[in-house]
C-alpha positions in Angstrom: 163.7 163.8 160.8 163.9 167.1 162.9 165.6 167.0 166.1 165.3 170.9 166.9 162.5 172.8 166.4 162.2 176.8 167.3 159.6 179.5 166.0 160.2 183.6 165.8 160.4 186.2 163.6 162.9 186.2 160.7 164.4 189.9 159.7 166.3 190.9 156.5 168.9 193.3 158.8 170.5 196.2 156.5 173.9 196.4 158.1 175.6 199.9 157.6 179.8 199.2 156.2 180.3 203.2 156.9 182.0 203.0 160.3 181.0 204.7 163.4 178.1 206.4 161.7 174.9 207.2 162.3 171.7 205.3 160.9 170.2 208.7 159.5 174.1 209.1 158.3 175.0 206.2 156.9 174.6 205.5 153.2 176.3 202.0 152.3 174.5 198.8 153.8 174.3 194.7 153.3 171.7 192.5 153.6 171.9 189.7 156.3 169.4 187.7 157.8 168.6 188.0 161.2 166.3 187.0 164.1 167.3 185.6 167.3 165.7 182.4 167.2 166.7 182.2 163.4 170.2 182.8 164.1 170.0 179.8 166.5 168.3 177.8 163.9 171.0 178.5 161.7 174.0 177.4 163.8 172.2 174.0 164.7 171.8 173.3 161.3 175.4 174.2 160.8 176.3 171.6 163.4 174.5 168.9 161.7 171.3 168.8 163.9 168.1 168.9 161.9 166.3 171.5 161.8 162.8 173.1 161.7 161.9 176.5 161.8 158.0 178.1 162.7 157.7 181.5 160.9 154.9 183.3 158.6 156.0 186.0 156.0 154.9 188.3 153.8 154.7 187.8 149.7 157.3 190.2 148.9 160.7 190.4 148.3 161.9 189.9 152.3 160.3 187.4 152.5 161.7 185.5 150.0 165.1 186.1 150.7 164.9 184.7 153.7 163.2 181.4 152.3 166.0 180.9 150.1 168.4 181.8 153.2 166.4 179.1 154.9 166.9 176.1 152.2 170.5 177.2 151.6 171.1 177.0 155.3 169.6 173.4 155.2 166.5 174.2 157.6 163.1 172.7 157.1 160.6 175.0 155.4 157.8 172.6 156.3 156.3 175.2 158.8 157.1 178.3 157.0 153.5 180.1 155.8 153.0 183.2 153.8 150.4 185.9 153.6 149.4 188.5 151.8 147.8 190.4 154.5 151.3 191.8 156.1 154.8 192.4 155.5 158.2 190.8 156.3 160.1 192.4 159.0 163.7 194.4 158.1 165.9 195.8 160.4 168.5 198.8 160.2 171.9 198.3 162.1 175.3 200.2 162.3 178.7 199.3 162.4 180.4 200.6 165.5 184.0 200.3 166.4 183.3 199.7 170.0 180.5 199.1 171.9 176.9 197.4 170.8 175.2 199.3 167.7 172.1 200.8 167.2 169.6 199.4 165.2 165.9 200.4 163.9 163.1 198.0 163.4 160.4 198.0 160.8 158.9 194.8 162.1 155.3 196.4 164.0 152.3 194.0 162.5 154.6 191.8 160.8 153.5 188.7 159.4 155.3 186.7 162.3 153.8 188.6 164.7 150.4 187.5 163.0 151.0 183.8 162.9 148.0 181.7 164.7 148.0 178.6 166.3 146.7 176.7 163.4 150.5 176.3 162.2 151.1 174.7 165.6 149.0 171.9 164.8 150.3 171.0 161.9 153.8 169.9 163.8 154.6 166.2 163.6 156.0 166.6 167.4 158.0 162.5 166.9 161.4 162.9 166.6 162.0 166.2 168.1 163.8 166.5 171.0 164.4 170.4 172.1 162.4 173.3 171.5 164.1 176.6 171.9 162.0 180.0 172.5 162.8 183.7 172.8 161.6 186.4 174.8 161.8 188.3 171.4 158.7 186.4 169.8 156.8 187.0 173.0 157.2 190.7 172.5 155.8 191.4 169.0 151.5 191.1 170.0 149.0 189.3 171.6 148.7 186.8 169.1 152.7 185.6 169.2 152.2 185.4 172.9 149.3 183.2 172.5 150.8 181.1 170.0 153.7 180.4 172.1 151.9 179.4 174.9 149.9 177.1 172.7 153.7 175.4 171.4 154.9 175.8 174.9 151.6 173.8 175.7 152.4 171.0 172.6 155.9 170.5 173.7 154.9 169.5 177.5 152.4 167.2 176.2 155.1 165.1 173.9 157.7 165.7 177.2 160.2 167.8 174.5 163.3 169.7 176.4 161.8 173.3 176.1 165.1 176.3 176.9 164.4 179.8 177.3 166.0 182.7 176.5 164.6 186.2 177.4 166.3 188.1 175.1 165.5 191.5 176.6 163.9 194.4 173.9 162.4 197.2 175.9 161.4 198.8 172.9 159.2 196.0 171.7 157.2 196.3 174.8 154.4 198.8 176.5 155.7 198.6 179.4 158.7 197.0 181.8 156.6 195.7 184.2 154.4 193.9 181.1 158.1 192.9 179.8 159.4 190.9 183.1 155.9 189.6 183.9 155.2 188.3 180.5 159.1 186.7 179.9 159.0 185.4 183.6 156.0 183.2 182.8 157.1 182.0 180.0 160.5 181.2 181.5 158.9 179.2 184.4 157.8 177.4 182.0 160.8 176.1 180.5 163.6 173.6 181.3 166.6 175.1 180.8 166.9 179.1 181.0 169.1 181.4 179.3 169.4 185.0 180.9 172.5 186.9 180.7 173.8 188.8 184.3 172.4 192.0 183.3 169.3 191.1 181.9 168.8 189.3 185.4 169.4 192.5 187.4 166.3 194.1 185.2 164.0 190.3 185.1 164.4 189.8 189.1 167.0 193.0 190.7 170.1 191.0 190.3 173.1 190.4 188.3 174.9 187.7 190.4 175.0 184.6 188.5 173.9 182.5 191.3 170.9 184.3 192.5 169.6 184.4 188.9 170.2 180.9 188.7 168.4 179.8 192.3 165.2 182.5 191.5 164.1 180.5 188.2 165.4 176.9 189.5 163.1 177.8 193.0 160.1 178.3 190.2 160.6 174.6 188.5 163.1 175.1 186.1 165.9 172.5 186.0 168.9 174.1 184.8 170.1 178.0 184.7 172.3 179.1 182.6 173.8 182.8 182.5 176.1 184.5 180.8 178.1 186.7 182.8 179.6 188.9 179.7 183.7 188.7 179.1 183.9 186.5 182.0 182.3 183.1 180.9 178.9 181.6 181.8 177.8 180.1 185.3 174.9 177.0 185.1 173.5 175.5 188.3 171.3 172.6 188.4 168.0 171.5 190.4 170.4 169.4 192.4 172.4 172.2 193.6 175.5 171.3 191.5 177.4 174.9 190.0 179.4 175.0 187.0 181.6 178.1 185.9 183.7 178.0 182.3 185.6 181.2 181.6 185.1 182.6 177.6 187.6 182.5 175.5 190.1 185.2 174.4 188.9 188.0 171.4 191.2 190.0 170.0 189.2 192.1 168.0 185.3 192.7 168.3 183.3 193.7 165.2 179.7 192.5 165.7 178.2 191.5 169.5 174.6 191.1 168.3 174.3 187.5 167.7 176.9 186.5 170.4 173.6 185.3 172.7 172.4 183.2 170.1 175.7 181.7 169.4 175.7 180.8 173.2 172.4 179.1 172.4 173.8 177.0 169.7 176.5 175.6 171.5 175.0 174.9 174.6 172.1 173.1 173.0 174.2 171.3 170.4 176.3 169.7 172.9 173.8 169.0 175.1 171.9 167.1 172.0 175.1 165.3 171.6 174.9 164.2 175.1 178.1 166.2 176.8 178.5 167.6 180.1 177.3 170.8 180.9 180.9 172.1 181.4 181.6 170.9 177.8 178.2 172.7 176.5 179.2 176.0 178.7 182.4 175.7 177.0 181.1 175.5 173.2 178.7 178.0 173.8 181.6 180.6 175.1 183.4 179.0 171.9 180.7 179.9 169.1 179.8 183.2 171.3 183.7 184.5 170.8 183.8 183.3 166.8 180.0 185.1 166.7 181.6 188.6 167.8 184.6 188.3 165.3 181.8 188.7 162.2 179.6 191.5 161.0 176.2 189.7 160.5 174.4 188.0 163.1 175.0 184.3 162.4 177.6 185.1 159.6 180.4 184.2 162.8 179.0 180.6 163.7 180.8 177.5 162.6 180.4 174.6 161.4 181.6 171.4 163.3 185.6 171.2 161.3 185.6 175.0 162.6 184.2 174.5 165.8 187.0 171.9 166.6 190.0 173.8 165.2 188.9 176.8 167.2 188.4 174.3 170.3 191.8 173.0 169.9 193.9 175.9 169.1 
């Protein structure tokens, strides 16, 4: 039976293999699945926590792919629609030798973005124990928005761990102010919260761990969690008590998009597993290094032999 349950839009990402060039120069791609909540999805199911995934897609070839990514990657299709009213998302990305790459969405009116609430009452909510949201799924229309609130809604009701994490993308938004007001309420919302440093300077004007942390514990939330970048990650709970674990070493960078999400997976899998918050900070800076080291956005994320031979060496 499911112990973790999340809900976004999946992407079929082209990723350029021509180095440092442009997306209008580029000519030589592979296909990878992507999606933030997906990629979280992904490593969980990797770990050996059961999975199920919310998503709608289109009837064509997108959205197939990532169906079969979805059984092969041994995540419950249960909640997985299809329509023939709109199209699977895709996603352009570079490769860059340095530095995050640009990328190009094809994802506006997507059949994700279109999903309704009726999915949401088809979940059988026993068994499950977190729910994990993204700011991303909250950006797509007025319908995700409302459909999140409505899970958001479910998930209080059956008293499910709920984390957040804002997952900042300007372009997805009308406006900034629309983009921190919106992510803010959901965040208030939630249990645990996942910004990173600098997505806390633009969600509240600061980039100190700390006053991240006290701004969304002052709101309800019971534990913060940021990710301050090369340095490691900083938690404080609604006791007061601080917690600081420095990342690992990486000698080599390829890929940082999906280094977030492999943050999520660690932190939430040990926290499922009932470890410290120390040990969760520390597997999420462990699956956030390996994450960086790969080219797609979950191809990076291990599974639990990995995950303690990189913990040990």
């Amino acid at each position: 039976m499911p112990e973790f349950l999340t809900i976004g839009e999946p992407l079929v990402v082209f990723g350029a293999t021509d180095l440092d060039q442009s997306l209008t120069d580029a000519t030589h791609f592979k296909k990878h699945l992507a999606g933030a909540e997906l990629n979280v999805a992904v490593g969980l199911a990797r770990l050996n926590h059961a999975t199920q995934y919310i998503t709608q897609l289109g009837v064509d070839p997108f959205g197939k792919f990532i169906t079969k990514a979805l059984k092969e990657n041994n995540i419950a299709t249960d909640y997985v629609h299809t329509t023939k009213d709109a199209w699977t998302g895709f996603q352009l990305k570079e490769r860059v030798s340095s530095g995050d790459p640009a990328t190009f969405y094809f994802r506006k009116n997507s059949a994700a973005a279109q999903m309704n609430t009726q999915v949401i009452d088809e979940i059988d909510f026993s068994g499950l124990k977190h729910l994990h949201l993204s700011g991303i799924y909250a950006a797509l229309s007025a319908q995700s928005r409302q459909t999140l609130q409505y899970l958001l809604n479910k998930a209080h009701e059956h008293g499910i761990t709920i984390s957040f994490d804002p997952n900042l993308r300007p372009a997805l938004w009308a406006s900034r102010d629309d983009m921190i007001d919106t992510l803010n309420h959901f965040a208030f919302q939630a249990d645990i919260v996942m910004p990173g440093a600098n997505e806390g300077k633009i969600l509240l004007g600061s980039n100190d761990p700390e006053t991240i942390a006290n701004f969304y514990l002052n709101r309800g939330v019971k534990l913060a969690v940021v990710k301050v970048g090369t340095k490691g990650s900083f938690a404080k709970n609604a006791a007061g008590e601080t917690f600081f674990v420095p990342t690992f070493k990486v000698d080599h960078v390829v890929d940082t998009v999906g280094a977030g999400d492999g943050f999520a997976v660690g932190f939430i899998s040990a926290r499922l597993e009932g470890l410290s918050v120390e040990a969760a900070l520390q597997r999420g800076n462990a699956i956030g290094a390996l994450a960086v080291q790969n080219a797609g956005d979950s191809d990076g994320y291990p599974n639990s032999e990995e995950l303690k031979i990189f913990l040990k060496s």
